[in-house]
C-alpha positions as CSV (number, residue, x, y, z in Angstrom):
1,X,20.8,-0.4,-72.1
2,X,22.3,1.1,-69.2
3,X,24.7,-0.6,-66.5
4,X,23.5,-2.4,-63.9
5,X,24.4,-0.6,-60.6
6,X,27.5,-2.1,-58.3
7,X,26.3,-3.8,-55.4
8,X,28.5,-2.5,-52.2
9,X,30.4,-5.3,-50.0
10,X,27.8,-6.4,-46.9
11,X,29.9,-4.4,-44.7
12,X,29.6,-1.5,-46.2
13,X,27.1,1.5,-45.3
14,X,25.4,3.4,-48.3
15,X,25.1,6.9,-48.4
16,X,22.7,9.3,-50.7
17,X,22.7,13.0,-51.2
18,X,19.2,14.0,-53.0
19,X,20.8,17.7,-53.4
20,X,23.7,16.2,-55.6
21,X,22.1,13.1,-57.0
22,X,25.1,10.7,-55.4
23,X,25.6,7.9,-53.6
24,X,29.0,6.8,-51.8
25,X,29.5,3.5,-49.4
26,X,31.6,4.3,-46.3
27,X,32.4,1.4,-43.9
28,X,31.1,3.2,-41.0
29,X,27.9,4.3,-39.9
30,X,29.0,7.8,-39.7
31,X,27.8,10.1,-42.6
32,X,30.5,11.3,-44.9
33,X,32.4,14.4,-44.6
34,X,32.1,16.3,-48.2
35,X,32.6,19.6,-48.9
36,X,29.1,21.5,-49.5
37,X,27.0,18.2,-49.3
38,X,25.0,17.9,-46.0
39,X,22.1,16.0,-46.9
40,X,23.3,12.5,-46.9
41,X,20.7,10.0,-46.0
42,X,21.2,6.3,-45.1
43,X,19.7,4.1,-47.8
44,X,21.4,0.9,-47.0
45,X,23.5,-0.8,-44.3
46,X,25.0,-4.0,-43.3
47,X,23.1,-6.8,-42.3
48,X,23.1,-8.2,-38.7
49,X,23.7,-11.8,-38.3
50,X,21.6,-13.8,-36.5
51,X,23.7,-17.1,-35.2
């Protein structure tokens, strides 16, 4: 059997790029800067707390 996938801290925003079938975390909401991907798409990001 395969791994099981890392779960990313809860601050963390999670990035993926269907063109180079990755994913990356970044801890802000701002896509990632990488050289010939531009096709990230937000699949996850941090939670809001409700006090």
């Amino acid at each position: 059997m395969g791994e099981a996938p890392a779960i990313p801290p809860a601050d963390q925003y999670t990035w993926f790029s269907p063109g180079r079938n990755r994913i990356v975390t970044t801890s802000t909401a701002e896509a990632p800067v990488t050289p010939g991907v531009n096709d990230w798409t937000l699949i996850g990001q941090p939670e809001t707390r409700r006090d």
